[in-house]
N, CA, C and O atoms as CSV, one atom per row, in Angstrom:
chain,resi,resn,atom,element,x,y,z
A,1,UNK,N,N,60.917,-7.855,-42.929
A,1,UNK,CA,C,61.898,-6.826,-43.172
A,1,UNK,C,C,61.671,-6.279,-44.579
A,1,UNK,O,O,61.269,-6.883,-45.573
A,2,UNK,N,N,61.969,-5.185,-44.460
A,2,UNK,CA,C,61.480,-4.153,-46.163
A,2,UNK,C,C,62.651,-3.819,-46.332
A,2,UNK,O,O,63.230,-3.184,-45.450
A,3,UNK,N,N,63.485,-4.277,-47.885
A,3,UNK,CA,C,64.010,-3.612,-48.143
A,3,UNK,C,C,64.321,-2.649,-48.933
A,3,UNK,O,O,63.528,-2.653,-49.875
A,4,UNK,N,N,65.142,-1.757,-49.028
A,4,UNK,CA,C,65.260,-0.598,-49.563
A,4,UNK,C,C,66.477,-0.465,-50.882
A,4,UNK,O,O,67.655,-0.122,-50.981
A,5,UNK,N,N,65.383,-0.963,-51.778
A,5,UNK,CA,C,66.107,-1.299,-53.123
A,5,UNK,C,C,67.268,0.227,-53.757
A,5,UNK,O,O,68.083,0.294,-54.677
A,6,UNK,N,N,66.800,1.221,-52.741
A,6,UNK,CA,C,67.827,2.386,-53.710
A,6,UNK,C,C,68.903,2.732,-53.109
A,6,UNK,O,O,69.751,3.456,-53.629
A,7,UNK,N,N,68.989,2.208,-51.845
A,7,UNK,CA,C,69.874,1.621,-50.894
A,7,UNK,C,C,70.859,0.938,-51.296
A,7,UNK,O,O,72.046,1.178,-51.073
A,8,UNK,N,N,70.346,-0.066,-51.992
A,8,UNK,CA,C,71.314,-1.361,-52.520
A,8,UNK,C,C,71.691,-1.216,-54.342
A,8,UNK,O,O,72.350,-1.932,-55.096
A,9,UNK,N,N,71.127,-0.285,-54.496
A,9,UNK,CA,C,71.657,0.131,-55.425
A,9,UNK,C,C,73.103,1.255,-55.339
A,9,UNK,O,O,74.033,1.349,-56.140
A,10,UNK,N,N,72.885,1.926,-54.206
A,10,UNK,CA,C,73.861,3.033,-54.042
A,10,UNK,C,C,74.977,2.236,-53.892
A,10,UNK,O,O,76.017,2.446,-54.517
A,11,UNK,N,N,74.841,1.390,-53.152
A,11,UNK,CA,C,76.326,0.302,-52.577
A,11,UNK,C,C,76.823,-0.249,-53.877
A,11,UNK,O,O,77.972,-0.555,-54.195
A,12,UNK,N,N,75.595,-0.315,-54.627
A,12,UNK,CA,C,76.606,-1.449,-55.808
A,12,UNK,C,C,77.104,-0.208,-56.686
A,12,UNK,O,O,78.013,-0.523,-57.455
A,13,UNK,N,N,76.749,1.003,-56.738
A,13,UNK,CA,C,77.179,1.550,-57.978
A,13,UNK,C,C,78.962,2.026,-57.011
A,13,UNK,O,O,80.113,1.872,-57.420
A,14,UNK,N,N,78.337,2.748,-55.361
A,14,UNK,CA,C,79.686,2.971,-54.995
A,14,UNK,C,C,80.600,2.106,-55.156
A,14,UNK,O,O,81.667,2.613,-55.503
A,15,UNK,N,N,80.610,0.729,-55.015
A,15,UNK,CA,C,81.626,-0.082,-55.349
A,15,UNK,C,C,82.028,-0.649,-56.604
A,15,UNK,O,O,83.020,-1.371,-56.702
A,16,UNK,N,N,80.912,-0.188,-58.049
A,16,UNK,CA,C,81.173,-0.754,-58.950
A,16,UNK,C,C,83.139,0.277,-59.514
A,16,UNK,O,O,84.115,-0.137,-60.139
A,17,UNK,N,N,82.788,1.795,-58.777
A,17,UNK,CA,C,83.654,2.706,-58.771
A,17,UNK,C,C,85.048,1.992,-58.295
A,17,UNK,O,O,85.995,2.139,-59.069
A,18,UNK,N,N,85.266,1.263,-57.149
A,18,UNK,CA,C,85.911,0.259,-56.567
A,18,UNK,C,C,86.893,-0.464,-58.098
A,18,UNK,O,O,88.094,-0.285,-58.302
A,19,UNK,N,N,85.916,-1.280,-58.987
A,19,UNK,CA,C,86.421,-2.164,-59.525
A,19,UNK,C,C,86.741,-1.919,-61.403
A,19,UNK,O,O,86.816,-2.657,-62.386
A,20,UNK,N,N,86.907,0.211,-60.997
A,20,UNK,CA,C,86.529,1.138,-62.360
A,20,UNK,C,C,88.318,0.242,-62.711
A,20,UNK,O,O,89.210,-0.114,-61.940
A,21,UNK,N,N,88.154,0.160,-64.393
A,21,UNK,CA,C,89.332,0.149,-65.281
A,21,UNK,C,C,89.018,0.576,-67.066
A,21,UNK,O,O,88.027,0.472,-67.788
A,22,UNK,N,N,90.147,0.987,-67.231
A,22,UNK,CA,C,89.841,1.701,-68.706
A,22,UNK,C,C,88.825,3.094,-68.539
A,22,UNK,O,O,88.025,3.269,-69.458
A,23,UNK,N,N,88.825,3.828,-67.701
A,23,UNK,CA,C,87.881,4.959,-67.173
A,23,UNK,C,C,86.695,4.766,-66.701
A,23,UNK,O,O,86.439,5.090,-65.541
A,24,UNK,N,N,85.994,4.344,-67.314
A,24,UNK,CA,C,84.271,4.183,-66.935
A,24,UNK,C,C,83.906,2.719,-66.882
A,24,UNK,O,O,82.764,2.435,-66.521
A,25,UNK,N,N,84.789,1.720,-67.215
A,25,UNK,CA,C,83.863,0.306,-67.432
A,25,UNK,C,C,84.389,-0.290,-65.959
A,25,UNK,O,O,85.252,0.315,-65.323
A,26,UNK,N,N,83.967,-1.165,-65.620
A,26,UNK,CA,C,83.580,-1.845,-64.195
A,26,UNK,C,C,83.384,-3.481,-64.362
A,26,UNK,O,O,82.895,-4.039,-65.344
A,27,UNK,N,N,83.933,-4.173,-63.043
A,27,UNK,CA,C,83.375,-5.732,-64.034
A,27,UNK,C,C,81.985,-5.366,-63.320
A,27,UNK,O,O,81.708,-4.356,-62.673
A,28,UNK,N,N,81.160,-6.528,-63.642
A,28,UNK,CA,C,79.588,-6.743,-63.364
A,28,UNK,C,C,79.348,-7.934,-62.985
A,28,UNK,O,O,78.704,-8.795,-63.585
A,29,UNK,N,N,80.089,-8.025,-61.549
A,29,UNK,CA,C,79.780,-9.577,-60.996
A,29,UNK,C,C,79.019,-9.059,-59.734
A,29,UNK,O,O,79.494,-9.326,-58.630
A,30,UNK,N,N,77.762,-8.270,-59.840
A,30,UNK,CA,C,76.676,-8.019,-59.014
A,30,UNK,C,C,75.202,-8.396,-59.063
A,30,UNK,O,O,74.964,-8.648,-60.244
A,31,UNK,N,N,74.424,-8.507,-58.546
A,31,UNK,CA,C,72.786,-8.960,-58.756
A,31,UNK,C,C,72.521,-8.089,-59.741
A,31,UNK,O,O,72.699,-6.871,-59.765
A,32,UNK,N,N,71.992,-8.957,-60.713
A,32,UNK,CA,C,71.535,-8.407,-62.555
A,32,UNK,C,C,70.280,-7.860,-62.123
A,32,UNK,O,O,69.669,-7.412,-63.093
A,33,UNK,N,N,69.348,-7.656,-60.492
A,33,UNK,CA,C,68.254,-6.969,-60.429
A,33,UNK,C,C,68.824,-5.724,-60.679
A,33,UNK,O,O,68.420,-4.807,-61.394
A,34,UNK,N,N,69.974,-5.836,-59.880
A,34,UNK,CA,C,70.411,-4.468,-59.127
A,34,UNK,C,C,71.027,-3.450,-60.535
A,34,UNK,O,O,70.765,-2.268,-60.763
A,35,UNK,N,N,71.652,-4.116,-61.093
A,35,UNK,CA,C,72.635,-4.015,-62.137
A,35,UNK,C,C,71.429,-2.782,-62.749
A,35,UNK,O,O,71.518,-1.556,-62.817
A,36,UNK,N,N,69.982,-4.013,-63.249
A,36,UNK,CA,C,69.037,-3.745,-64.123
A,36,UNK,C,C,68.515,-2.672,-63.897
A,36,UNK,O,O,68.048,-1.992,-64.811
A,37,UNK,N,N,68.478,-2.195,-62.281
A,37,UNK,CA,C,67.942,-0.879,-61.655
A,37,UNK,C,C,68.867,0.384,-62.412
A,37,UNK,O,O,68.498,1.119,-63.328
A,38,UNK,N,N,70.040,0.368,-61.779
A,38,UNK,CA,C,70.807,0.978,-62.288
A,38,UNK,C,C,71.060,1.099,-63.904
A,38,UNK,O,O,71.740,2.058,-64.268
A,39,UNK,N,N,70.738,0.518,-64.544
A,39,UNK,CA,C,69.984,0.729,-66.190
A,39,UNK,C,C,69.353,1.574,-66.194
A,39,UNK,O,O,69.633,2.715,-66.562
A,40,UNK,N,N,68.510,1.226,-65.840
A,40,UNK,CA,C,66.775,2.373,-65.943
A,40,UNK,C,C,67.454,3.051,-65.194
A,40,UNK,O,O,68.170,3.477,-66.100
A,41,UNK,N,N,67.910,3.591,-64.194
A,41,UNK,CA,C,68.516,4.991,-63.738
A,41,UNK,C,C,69.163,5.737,-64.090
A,41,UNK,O,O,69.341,6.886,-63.685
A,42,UNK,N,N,69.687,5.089,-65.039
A,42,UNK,CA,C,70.737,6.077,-66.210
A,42,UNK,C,C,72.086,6.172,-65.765
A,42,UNK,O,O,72.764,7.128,-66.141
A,43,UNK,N,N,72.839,4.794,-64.571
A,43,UNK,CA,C,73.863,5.313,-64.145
A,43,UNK,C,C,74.898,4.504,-65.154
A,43,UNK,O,O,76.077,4.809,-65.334
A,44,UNK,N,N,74.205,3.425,-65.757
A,44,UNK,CA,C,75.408,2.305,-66.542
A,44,UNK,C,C,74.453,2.129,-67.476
A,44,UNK,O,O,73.261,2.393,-67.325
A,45,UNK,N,N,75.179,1.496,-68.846
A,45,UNK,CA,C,74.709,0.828,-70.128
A,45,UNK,C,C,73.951,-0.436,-69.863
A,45,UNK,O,O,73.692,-0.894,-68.751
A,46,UNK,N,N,73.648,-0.909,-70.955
A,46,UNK,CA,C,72.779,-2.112,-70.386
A,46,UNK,C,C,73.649,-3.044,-70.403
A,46,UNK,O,O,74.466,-3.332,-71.278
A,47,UNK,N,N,73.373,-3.679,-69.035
A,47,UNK,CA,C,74.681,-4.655,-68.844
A,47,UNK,C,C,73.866,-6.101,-69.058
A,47,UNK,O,O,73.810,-6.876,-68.103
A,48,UNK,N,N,73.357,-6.380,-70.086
A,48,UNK,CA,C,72.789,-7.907,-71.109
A,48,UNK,C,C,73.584,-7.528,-72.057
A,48,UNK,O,O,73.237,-6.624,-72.817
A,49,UNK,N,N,75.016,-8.268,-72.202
A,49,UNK,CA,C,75.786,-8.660,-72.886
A,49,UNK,C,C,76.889,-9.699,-72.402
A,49,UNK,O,O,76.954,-10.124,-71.248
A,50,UNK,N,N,77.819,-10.078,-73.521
A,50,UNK,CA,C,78.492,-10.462,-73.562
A,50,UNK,C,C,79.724,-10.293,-72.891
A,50,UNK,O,O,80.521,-11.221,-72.749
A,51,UNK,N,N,79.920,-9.104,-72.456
A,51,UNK,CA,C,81.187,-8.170,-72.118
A,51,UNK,C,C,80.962,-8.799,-70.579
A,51,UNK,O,O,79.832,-8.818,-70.090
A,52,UNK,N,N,82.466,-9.460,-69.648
A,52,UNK,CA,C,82.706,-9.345,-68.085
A,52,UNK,C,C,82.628,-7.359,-67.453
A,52,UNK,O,O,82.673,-7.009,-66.273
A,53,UNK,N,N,82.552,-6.772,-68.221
A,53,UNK,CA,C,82.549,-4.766,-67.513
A,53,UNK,C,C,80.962,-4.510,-68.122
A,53,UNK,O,O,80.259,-4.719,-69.110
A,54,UNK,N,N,80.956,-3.970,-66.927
A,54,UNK,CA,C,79.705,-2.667,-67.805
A,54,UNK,C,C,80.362,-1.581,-67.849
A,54,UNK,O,O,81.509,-1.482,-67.414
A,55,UNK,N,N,79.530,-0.382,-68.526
A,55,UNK,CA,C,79.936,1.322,-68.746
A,55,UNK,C,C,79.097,1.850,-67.832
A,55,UNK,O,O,77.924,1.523,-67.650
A,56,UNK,N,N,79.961,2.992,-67.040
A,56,UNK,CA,C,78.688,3.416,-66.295
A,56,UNK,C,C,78.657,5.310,-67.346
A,56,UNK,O,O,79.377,6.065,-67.999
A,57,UNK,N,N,77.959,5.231,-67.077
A,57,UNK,CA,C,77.273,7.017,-68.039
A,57,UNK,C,C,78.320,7.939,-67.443
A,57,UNK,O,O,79.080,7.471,-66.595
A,58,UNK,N,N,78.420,9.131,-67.789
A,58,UNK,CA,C,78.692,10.108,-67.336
A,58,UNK,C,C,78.527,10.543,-65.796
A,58,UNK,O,O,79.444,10.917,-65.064
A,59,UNK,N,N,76.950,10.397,-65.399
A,59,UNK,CA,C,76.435,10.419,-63.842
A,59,UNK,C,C,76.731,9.649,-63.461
A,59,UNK,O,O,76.984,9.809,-62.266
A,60,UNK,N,N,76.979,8.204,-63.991
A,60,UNK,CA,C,76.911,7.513,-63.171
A,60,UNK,C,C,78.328,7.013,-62.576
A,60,UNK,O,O,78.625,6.347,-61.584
A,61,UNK,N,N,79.006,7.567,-63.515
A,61,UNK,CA,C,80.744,7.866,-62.960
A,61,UNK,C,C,80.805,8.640,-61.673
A,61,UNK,O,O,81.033,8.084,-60.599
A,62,UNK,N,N,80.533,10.323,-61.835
A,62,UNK,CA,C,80.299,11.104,-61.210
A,62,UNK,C,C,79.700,10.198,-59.634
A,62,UNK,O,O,80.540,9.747,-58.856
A,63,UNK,N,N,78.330,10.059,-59.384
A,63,UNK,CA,C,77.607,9.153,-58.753
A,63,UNK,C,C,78.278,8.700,-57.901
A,63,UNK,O,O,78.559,9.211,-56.817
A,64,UNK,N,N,78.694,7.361,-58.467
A,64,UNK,CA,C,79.497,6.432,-58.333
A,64,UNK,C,C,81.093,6.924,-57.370
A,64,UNK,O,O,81.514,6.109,-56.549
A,65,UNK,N,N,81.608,7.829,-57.507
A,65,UNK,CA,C,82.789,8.216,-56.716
A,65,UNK,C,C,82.005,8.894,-55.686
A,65,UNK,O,O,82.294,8.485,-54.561
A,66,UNK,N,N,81.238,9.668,-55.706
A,66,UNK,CA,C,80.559,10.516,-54.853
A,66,UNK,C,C,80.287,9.024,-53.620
A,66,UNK,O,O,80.898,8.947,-52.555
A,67,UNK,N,N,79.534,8.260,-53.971
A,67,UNK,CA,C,78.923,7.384,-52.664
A,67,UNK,C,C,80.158,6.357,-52.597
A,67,UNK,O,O,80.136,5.720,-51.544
A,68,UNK,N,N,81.076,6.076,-53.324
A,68,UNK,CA,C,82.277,5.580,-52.452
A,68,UNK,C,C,82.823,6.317,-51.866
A,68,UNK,O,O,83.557,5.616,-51.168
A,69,UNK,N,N,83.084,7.712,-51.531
A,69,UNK,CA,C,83.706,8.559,-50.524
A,69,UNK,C,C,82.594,8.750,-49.728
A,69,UNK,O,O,82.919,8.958,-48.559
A,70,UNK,N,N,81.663,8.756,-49.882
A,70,UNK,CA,C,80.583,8.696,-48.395
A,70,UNK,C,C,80.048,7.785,-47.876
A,70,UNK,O,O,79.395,7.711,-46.835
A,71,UNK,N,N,80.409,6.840,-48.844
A,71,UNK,CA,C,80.094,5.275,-48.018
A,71,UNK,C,C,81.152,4.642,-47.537
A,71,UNK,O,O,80.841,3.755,-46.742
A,72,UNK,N,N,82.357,4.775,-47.734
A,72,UNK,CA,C,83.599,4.142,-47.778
A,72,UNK,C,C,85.173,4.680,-47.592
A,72,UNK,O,O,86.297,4.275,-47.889
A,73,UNK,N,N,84.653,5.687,-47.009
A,73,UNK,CA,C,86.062,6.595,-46.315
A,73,UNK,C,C,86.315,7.212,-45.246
A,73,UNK,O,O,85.334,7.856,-44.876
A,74,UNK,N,N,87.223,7.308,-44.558
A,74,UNK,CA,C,87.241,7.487,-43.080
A,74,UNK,C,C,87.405,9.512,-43.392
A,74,UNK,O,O,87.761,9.966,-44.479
A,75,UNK,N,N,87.140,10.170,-42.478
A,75,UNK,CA,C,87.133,11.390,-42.360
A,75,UNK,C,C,88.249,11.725,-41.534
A,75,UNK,O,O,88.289,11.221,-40.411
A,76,UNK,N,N,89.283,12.595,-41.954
A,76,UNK,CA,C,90.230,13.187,-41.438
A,76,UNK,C,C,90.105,13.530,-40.088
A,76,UNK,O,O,89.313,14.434,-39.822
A,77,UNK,N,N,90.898,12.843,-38.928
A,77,UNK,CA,C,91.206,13.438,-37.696
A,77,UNK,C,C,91.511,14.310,-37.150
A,77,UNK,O,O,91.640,14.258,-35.927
Protein backbone atom coordinates (compact mmCIF):
# COMPACT_ATOMS: atom_id res chain seq x y z
CA UNK A 1 0.00 0.00 0.00
CA UNK A 2 1.40 3.65 -1.00
CA UNK A 3 0.73 6.17 0.95
CA UNK A 4 -0.16 9.53 0.19
CA UNK A 5 1.74 11.74 2.51
CA UNK A 6 -0.21 15.14 1.28
CA UNK A 7 -3.23 13.41 2.06
CA UNK A 8 -2.30 13.01 5.61
CA UNK A 9 -1.13 16.06 5.87
CA UNK A 10 -4.45 17.78 4.75
CA UNK A 11 -6.30 15.79 7.64
CA UNK A 12 -3.90 16.90 10.20
CA UNK A 13 -3.82 20.54 9.30
CA UNK A 14 -7.93 20.29 8.81
CA UNK A 15 -8.14 19.15 12.25
CA UNK A 16 -5.31 20.98 13.75
CA UNK A 17 -8.22 23.96 12.87
CA UNK A 18 -10.49 21.60 15.16
CA UNK A 19 -8.22 22.16 18.22
CA UNK A 20 -7.47 26.29 17.07
CA UNK A 21 -7.28 28.52 20.58
CA UNK A 22 -5.91 32.02 21.10
CA UNK A 23 -6.50 32.50 17.07
CA UNK A 24 -3.87 30.64 15.25
CA UNK A 25 -2.09 28.28 17.83
CA UNK A 26 -3.32 24.58 17.94
CA UNK A 27 -2.10 21.83 20.41
CA UNK A 28 0.45 19.47 18.48
CA UNK A 29 -0.35 16.06 19.67
CA UNK A 30 0.10 14.73 15.93
CA UNK A 31 2.96 12.66 14.03
CA UNK A 32 6.11 15.17 14.26
CA UNK A 33 6.63 13.62 10.44
CA UNK A 34 3.51 15.10 9.60
CA UNK A 35 3.74 18.16 11.79
CA UNK A 36 7.47 18.50 10.07
CA UNK A 37 5.79 18.37 6.52
CA UNK A 38 3.61 20.97 7.28
CA UNK A 39 6.77 23.16 8.36
CA UNK A 40 8.38 23.03 5.13
CA UNK A 41 4.95 23.85 3.62
CA UNK A 42 4.64 26.96 5.18
CA UNK A 43 1.34 26.09 6.91
CA UNK A 44 2.70 26.22 10.82
CA UNK A 45 5.94 27.43 12.71
CA UNK A 46 8.35 25.03 13.61
CA UNK A 47 6.79 22.93 15.98
CA UNK A 48 10.56 21.68 17.85
CA UNK A 49 9.82 23.36 20.91
CA UNK A 50 8.89 23.51 24.09
CA UNK A 51 5.37 24.94 23.68
CA UNK A 52 2.06 21.95 23.96
CA UNK A 53 0.42 24.54 20.51
CA UNK A 54 1.98 25.19 17.39
CA UNK A 55 1.21 28.54 15.15
CA UNK A 56 -0.11 27.87 12.03
CA UNK A 57 0.92 30.97 9.31
CA UNK A 58 -1.47 33.00 7.83
CA UNK A 59 -2.21 30.12 4.91
CA UNK A 60 -2.10 27.90 6.96
CA UNK A 61 -5.05 29.25 9.04
CA UNK A 62 -6.83 30.07 5.90
CA UNK A 63 -5.92 26.23 4.64
CA UNK A 64 -6.70 24.77 7.54
CA UNK A 65 -10.60 25.94 7.79
CA UNK A 66 -10.92 25.48 4.13
CA UNK A 67 -10.22 21.39 4.45
CA UNK A 68 -12.17 21.16 7.71
CA UNK A 69 -15.32 22.30 5.86
CA UNK A 70 -14.52 19.93 3.02
CA UNK A 71 -13.38 17.25 4.92
CA UNK A 72 -15.67 17.49 7.81
CA UNK A 73 -19.08 18.94 7.14
CA UNK A 74 -22.26 17.74 6.08
CA UNK A 75 -23.83 19.80 3.07
CA UNK A 76 -27.15 21.39 3.45
CA UNK A 77 -30.31 19.36 2.51
Amino acid sequence: MEIDEDRIDDAVLALLWLTLHNVRCAWKGFDWAATDRLHKKGMIGDPVNKSKSLVLTDEGLERSQALFRELFTRSPQ
